[in-house]
C-alpha positions in Angstrom: 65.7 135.8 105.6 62.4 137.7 104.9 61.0 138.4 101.0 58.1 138.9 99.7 55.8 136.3 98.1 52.5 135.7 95.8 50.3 133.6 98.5 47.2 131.6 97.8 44.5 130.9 99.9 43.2 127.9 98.5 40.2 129.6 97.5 40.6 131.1 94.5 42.4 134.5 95.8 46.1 135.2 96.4 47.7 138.2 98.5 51.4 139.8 98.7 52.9 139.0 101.8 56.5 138.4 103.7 58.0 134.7 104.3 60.4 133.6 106.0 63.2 131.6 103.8 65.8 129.4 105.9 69.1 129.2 104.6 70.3 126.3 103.0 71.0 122.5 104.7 72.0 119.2 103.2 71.5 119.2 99.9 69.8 122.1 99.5 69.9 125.3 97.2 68.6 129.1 98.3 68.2 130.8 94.7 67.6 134.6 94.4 64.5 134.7 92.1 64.8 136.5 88.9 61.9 135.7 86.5 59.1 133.7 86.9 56.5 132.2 84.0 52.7 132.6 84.9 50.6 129.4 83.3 47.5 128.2 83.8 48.9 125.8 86.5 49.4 128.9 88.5 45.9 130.0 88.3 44.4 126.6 89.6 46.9 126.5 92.6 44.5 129.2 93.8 41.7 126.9 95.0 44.3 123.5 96.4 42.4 123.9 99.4 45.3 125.4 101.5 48.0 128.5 101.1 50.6 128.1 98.9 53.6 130.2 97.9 52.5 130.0 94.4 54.9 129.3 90.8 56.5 126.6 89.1 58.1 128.4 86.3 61.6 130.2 87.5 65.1 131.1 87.0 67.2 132.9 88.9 70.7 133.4 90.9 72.2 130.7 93.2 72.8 132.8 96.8 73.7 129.7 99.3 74.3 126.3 98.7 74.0 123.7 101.6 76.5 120.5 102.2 76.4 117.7 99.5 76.0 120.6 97.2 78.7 120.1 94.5 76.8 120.9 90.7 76.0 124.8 91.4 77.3 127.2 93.3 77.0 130.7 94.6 76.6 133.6 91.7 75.8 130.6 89.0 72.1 131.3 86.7 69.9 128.3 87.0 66.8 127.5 85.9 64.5 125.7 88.3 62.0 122.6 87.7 59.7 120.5 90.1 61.0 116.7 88.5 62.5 116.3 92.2 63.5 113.0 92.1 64.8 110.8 95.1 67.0 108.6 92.7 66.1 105.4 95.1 62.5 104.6 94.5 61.0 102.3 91.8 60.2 104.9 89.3 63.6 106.3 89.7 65.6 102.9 89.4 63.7 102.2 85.8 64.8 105.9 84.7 61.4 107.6 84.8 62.3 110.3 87.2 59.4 112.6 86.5 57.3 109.6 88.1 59.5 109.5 91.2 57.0 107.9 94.0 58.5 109.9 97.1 58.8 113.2 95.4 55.5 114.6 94.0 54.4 117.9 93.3 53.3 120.0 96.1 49.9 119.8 95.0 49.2 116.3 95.5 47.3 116.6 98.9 48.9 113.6 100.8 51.1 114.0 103.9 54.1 111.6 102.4 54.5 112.9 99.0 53.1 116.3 98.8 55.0 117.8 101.3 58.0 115.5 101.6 60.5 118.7 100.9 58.2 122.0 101.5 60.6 122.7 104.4 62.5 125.8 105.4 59.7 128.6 104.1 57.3 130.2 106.9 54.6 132.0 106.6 53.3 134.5 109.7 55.2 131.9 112.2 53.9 128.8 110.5 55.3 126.5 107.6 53.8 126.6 104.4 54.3 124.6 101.2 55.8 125.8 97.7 54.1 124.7 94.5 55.3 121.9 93.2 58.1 121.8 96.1 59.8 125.1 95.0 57.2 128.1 95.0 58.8 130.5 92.3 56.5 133.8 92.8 59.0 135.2 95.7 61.9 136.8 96.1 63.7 133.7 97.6 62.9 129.9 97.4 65.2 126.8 98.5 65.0 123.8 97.1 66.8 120.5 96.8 69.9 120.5 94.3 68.1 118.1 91.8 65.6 121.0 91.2 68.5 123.7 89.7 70.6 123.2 86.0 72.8 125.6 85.6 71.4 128.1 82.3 74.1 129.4 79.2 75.1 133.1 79.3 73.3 133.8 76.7 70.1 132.9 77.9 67.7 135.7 79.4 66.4 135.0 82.7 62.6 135.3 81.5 63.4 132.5 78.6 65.3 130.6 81.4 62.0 130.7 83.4 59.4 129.9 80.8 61.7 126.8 79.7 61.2 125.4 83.3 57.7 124.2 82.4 55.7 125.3 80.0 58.3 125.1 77.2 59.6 121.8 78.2 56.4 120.2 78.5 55.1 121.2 75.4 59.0 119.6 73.7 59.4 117.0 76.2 55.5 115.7 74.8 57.3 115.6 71.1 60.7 114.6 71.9 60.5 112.1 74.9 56.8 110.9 74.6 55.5 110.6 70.9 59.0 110.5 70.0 57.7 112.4 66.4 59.9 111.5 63.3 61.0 112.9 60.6 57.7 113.0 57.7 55.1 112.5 60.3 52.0 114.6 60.8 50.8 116.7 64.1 47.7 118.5 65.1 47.7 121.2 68.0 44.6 121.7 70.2 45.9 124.9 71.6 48.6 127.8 70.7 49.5 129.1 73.4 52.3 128.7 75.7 52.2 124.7 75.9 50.9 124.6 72.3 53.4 126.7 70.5 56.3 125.0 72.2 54.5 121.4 70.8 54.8 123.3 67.5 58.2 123.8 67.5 59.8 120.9 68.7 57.6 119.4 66.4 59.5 121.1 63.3 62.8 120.2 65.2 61.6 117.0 64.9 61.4 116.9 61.2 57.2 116.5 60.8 55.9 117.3 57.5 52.6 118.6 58.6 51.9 120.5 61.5 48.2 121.9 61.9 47.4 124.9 64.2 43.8 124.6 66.2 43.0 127.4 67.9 39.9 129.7 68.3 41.7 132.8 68.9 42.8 134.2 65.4 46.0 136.0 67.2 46.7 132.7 68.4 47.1 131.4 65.0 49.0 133.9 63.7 51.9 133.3 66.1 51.7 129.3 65.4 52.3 130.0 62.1 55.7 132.3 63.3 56.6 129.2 65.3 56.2 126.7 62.6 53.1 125.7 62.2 52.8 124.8 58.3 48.5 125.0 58.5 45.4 126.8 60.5 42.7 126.4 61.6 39.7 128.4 63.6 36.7 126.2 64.3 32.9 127.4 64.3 31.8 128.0 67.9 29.0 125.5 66.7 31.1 122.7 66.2 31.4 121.3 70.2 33.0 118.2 69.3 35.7 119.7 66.5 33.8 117.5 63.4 34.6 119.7 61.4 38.2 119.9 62.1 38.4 116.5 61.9 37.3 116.5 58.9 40.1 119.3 57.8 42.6 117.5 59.8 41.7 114.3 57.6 41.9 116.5 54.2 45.4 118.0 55.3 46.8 114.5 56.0 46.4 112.4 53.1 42.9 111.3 54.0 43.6 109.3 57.2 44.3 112.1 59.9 47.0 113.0 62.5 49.9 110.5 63.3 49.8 112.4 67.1 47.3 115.4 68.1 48.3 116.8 71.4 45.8 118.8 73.6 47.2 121.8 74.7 43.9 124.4 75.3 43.4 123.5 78.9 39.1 123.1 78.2 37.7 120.0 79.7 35.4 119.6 76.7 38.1 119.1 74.4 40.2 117.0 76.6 39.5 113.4 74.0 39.2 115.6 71.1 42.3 114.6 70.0 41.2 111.1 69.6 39.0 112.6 66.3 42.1 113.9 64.7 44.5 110.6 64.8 44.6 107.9 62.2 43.7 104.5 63.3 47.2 103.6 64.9 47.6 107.5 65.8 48.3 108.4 69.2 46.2 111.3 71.2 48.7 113.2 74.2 46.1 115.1 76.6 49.3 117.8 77.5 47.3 120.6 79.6 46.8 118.9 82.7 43.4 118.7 82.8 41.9 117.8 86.3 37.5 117.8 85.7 36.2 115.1 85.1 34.7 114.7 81.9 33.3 111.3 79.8 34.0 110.0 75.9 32.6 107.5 74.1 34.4 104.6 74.1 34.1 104.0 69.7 36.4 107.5 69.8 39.5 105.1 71.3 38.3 102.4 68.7 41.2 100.9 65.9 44.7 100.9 67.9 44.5 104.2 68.7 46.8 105.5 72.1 45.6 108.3 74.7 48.2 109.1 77.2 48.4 111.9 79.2 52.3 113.1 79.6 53.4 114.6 82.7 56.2 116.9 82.1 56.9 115.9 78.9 59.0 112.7 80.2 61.7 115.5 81.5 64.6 114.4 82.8 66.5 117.3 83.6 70.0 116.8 83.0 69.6 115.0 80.5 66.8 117.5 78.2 67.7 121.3 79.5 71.0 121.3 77.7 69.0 119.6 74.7 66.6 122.4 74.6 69.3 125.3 75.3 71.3 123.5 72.2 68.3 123.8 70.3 67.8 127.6 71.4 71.4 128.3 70.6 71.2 126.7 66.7 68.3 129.1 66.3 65.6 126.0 65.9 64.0 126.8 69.0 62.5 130.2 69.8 62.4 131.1 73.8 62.5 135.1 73.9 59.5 135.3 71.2 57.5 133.2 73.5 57.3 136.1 76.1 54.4 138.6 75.1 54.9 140.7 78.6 56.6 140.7 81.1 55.3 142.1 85.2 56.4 143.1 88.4 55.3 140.8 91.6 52.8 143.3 92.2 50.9 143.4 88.7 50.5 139.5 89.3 46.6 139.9 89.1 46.9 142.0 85.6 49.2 138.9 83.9 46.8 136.2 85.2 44.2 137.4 83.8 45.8 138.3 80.5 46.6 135.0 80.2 43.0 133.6 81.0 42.2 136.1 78.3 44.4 134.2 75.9 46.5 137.8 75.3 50.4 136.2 75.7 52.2 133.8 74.8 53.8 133.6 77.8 53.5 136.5 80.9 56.7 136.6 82.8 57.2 138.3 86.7 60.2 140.0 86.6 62.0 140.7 90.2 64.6 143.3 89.1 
């Protein structure tokens, strides 16, 4: 079956071209693509040094289902995620899925785990991989069964989408990783689409205080819609964030943060969050950052934890219908979180409004 799909190069461009999808084998799903978040993720799959069907962020319709296929099935809404796990390796036997040792992202140049299950999609006669194994910006994708939950009615396709990643990183970090408590005080590096979504699981959560650092005063107007209970814009002169610190520290009895979580996707502010914790505090680095970049070592001095989450600790089955709960109750806010949304062909316009830091969240829409 033929469809149209965003492809990157590799080298920092993309084009709009046909693929050939296969349909469905063992274990497999082929989902008609209705919505599709845009992150920042998207943008650096550009320049992986190969073409890509590009997205990671989907929902959509189930249109085939393979053998061994028994959880979904033709007509049902799903929402898609890349925590593909094989359920037999070490990682997957201890429960951490998301760290599953035979089913990495797409991105991950290495013959046995990048492109273990980038099978069935051609591109001009050859086979090319999906992003993160199931390639969202087409018309078509299959995928293996573990990546599709089945999504309530009453959930739109574009909040569907956005909840695939970006939302459930940003409340997996909270929920599953700093496992925040009721009282407890959080600073956000960040408000946009992984930032805001920190913010509110973070009031689900119970926290007291929840600070909002961002440079772009829109930004912080729409933290404080999704929870946040203080502000704050730093000086362009202050590289490090001192004087944050400093406010962080005032705003927090003193001592600072009990977790600040990176979410701005700058390199220079990757350890920041190590200023704005209390000795004991933990710092979560949330946005993925690849660079390489260098701290000094008093910053991690007194107890204090840096981790850098992948996925927010998602498992699936287990934290989609948590998060749709939450949706449903009214705690968490999904359709808010989407600024614009796009056709496929306008792809170009919503990356660089969101390098531009104008959405929330930018959604393709295929219908």
């Amino acid at each position: 079956m033929q469809t149209i799909a965003a492809i990157a190069d590799g080298f920092g461009s993309f084009q709009l071209d046909t693929i050939e999808v296969a349909p469905p084998k063992l274990d497999e799903v082929l989902v008609k693509m209705e919505a599709s978040g845009i992150c920042h993720t998207d943008h650096a799959s550009l320049s992986w040094k190969r073409p890509l069907v590009m997205g990671h962020e989907g929902a959509g319709i189930v249109r085939e289902t393979g053998t061994g296929v028994t959880h979904v099935k033709a007509g049902d809404r799903v929402v898609l995620n890349w925590c593909i796990p094989c359920n037999e390796c070490f990682q997957c036997q201890r429960g951490d899925t998301v760290l599953c040792e035979s089913s990495k992202p797409a991105h991950v140049m290495s013959p046995s785990r990048g492109h273990a299950h980038a099978r069935g999609t051609l591109w001009r006669g050859t086979p090319i991989d999906r992003s993160f194994n199931i390639g969202t910006l087409a018309g078509l994708t299959l995928v293996r069964k573990e990546a599709v939950t089945v999504i309530p009615a009453e959930i739109s396709f574009p909040a569907a989408a956005i909840s695939g990643c970006g939302v459930m990183t940003g409340f997996g970090s909270v929920i599953n990783i700093a496992k925040t408590q009721p009282g407890e005080s959080v600073a956000v590096l960040g408000c946009g689409g992984v930032g805001l979504n920190i913010i509110q699981a973070a009031k689900v959560a119970g926290a007291k205080t929840i600070i909002a650092i961002d440079t772009n005063p829109a930004a912080l107007e729409r933290a404080q819609r999704f929870g946040a209970t203080a502000t704050l814009l730093p000086d362009a002169a202050d590289k490090e964030l001192r004087d944050v610190a400093e406010k962080v520290r005032q705003l927090t009895g003193g001592r600072g943060a009990d977790y600040a979580f990176e979410a701005s996707s700058r390199p220079d502010l990757a350890f920041v969050p190590l200023l704005l914790i209390r000795d004991g505090g933990m710092a979560l680095q949330v946005s993925g950052i690849n660079d390489r970049v260098t701290v000094p070592m008093p910053w991690f001095m007194w107890n204090k934890e840096y981790i850098t989450p992948l996925y927010g600790g998602c498992q699936p089955a287990r934290d989609f219908p948590k998060l749709f709960k939450h949706y449903r109750s009214g705690e968490i806010k999904l359709d808010e979180l989407v600024t614009r949304t796009y056709s496929l062909a306008q792809l170009n316009q919503a990356i660089d409004d969101m390098m531009a830091g104008r959405n929330a969240k930018g959604v393709i829409l295929f219908n």
